[in-house]
C-alpha positions in Angstrom: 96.7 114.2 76.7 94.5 111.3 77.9 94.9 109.7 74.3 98.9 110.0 74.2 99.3 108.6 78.1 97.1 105.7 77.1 99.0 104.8 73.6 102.3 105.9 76.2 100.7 102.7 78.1 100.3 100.5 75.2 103.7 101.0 73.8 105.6 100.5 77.3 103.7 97.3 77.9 104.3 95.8 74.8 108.1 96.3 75.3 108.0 94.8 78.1 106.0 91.7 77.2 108.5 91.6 74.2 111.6 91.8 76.0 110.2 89.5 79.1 109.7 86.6 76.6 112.9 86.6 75.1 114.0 86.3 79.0 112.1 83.9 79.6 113.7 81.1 76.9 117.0 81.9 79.0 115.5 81.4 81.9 112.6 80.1 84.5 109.6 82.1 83.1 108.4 83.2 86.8 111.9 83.9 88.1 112.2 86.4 85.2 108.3 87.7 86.2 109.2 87.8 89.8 111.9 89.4 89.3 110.2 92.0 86.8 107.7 92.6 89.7 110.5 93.1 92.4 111.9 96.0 89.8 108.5 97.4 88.8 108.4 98.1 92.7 111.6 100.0 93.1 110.6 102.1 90.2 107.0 102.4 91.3 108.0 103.7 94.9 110.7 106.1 93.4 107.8 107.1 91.5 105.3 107.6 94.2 107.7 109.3 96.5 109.0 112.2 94.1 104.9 112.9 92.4 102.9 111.9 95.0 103.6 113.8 98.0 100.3 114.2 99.4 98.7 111.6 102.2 97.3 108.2 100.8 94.4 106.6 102.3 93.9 102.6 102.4 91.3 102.2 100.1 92.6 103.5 97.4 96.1 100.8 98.5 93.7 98.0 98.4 93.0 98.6 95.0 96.1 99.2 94.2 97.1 95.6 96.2 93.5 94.0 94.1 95.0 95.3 90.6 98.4 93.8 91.6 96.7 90.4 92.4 95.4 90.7 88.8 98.8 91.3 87.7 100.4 87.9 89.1 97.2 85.9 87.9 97.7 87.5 84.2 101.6 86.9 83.8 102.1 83.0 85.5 98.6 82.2 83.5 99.9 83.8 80.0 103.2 82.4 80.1 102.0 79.1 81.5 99.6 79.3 78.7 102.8 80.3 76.0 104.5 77.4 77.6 101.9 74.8 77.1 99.6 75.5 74.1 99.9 77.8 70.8 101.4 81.1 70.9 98.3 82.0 68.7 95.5 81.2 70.7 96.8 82.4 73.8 97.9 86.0 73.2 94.8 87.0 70.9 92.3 85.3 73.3 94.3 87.2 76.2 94.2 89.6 75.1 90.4 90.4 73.8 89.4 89.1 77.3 91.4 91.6 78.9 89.4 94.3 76.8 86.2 92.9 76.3 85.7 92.4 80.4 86.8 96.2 81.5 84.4 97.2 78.9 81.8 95.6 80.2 81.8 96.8 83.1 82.9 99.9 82.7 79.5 100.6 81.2 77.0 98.4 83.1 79.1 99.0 86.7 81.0 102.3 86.5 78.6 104.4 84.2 80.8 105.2 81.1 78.8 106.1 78.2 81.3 106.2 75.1 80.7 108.2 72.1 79.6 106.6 68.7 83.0 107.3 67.0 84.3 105.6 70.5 82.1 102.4 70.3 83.0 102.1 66.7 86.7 102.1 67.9 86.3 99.9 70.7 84.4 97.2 68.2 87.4 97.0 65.3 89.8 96.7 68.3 89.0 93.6 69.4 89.4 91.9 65.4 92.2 94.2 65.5 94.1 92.5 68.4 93.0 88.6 67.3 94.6 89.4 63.9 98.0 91.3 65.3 98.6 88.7 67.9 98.3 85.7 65.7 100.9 84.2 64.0 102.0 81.3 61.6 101.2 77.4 63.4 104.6 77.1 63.9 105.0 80.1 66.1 104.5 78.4 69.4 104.1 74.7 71.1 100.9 72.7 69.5 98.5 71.2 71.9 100.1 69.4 74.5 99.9 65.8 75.3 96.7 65.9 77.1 95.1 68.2 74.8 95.2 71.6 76.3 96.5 74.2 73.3 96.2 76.9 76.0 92.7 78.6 75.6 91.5 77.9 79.5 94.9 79.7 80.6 94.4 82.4 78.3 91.0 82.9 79.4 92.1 83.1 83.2 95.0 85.4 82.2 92.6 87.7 80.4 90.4 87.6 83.5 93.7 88.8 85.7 94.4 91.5 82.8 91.1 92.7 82.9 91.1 93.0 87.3 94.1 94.7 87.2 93.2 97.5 84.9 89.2 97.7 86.9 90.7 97.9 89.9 93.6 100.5 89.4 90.7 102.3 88.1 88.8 102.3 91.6 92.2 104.2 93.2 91.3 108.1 94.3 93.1 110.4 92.3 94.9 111.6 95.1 97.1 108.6 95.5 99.0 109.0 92.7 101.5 106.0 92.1 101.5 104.6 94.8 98.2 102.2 94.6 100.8 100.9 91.6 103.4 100.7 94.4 100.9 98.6 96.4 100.0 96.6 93.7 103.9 95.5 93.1 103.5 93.8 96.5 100.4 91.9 95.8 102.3 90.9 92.2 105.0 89.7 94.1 103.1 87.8 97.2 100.7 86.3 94.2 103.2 84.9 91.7 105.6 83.1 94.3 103.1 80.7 95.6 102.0 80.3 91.7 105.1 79.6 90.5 105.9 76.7 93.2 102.4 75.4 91.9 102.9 75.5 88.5 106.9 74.9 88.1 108.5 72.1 86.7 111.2 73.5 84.5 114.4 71.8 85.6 115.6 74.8 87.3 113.2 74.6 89.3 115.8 75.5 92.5 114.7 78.6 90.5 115.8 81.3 93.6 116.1 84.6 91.0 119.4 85.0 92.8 120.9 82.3 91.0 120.0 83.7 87.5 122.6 85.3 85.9 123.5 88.3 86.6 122.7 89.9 83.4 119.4 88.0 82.7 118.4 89.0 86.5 119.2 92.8 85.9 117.3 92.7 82.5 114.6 91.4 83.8 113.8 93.7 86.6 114.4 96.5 83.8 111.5 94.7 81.6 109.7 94.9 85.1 110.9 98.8 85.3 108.8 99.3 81.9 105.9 97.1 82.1 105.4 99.2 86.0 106.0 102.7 83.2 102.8 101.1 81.8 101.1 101.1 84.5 101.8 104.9 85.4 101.3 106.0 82.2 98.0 104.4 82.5 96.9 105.8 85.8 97.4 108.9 84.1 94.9 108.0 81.4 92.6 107.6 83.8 92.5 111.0 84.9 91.6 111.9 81.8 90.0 109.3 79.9 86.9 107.1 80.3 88.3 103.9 81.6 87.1 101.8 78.7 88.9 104.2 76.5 91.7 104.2 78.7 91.9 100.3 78.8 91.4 100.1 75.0 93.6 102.0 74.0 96.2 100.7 76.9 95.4 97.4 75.7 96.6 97.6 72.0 100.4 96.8 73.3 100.3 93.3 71.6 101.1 95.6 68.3 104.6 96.6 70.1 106.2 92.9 70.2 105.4 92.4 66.3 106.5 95.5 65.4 109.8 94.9 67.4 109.8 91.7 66.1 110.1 92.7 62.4 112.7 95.8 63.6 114.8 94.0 66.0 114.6 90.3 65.0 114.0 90.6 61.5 110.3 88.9 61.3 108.8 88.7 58.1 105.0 90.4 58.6 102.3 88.5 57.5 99.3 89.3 56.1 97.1 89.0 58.9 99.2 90.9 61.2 99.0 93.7 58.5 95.6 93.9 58.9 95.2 93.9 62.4 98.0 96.9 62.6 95.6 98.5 60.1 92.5 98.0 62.1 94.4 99.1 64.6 95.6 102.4 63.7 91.9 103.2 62.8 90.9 102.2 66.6 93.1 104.8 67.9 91.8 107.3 65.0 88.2 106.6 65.9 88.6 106.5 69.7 90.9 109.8 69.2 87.5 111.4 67.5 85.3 110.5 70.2 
């Protein structure tokens, strides 16, 4: 079951990332991920309070809040990145940063010891996201003006990717949802201060209660799924070796191509054939171990 709740993770987060950028051309990117984060919490207490009835002590919240900070850092620094350098530098590089680092120390900090087959699974998924997450040059903004095509915020939201599944990990099993709960909060606290920083879209009187009313109730829903993610993962955990659980977690940049070909009638290339190739044989060799 460890497997399914994992790939259950993968395919919830990469709806969410799908649907969350087409919100964000409508509107200011960290209105729609504050307001994602406000949802995620409402469906992450409801959560908590009907399947985790026992007590909850505060360590295991302060992961939960350290996970969240991860999950502000990771959003404002991947669309900041989306915003200002090529779509196809910063989702791949993302991406494999938010594997490669849980890995890591999953086995020189936490003590995992993955099978062969599981090693061989957890090598072909990191070619496997770089070629599924790239796409054609004219995908995305070219380097900007000063040079930047988006690598250093990639990089930093790989590093918040990466925190946010480490620390979730550290939770007790007896808390459930709620160190997900927790984390909402810290999300929440950690983008607004970010997106004052960062934001110079025009809209920039950017209060989420100003958004539309449709584009504000659609984005706490992508919040609703991305927060599913979350749980779904948690659950791996209980189950799973965390760098299995984060590998296979991590494969949801296959979920916004796929719906891209489905729902917005994207032509597949080549490359991103491959990497959905490598990447079914990830979840086939990780499955084996």
């Amino acid at each position: 079951m460890g497997l399914l709740f994992a790939l259950a993770s993968a395919g919830f987060y990469g709806a969410a990332d799908f649907f969350g950028g087409l919100l964000s051309r409508r509107a200011f990117f960290a209105a729609v991920a504050l307001l994602g984060q406000v949802g995620g919490l409402l469906f992450s207490l409801f959560a908590a309070l009907l399947l985790t009835p026992g007590p909850v002590n505060a360590e295991s919240l302060a992961w939960g809040g350290l996970s969240g900070f991860g999950t502000g850092l990771g959003m404002v620094f991947l669309y900041r990145g989306m915003s200002r350098g090529a779509m196809s530098v910063v989702v791949p590089l993302s991406a494999i940063t938010g594997v490669a680092l849980p890995v890591l120390a999953g086995v020189a900090l936490l003590g995992d010891r993955p099978t062969v087959f599981s090693w061989i699974g957890i090598v072909v998924t990191l070619p496997a996201l770089w070629l599924v997450a790239r796409r054609g040059p004219q995908s995305g903004p070219v380097a900007t003006d000063d040079g930047a095509d988006g690598s250093a915020d990639a990089l930093a939201a790989g590093c918040g990717i990466a925190l946010q599944y480490l620390a979730l990990a550290q939770a007790g099993e007896s808390a459930g949802f709620w160190p997900v709960a927790a984390g909402r909060v810290a999300a929440i606290l950690t983008i607004l201060p970010l997106a004052m920083r960062f934001g110079t879209h025009p809209r920039m009187s950017w209060a989420p209660l100003r958004m539309p009313p449709r584009i504000a109730a659609a984005s706490a829903a992508a919040g609703m799924t991305a927060t599913a993610a979350l749980l779904f993962y948690t659950l791996a955990l209980h189950q799973q070796l965390v760098t299995v659980a984060v590998v296979l977690s991590s494969l949801y940049p296959a979920i916004p191509v796929v719906l891209g070909v489905l729902v917005l009638r994207e032509r597949l290339n080549r490359t991103q054939a491959m990497g959905l190739l490598a990447a079914g044989s990830a979840i086939v060799l990780l499955a084996m171990g």
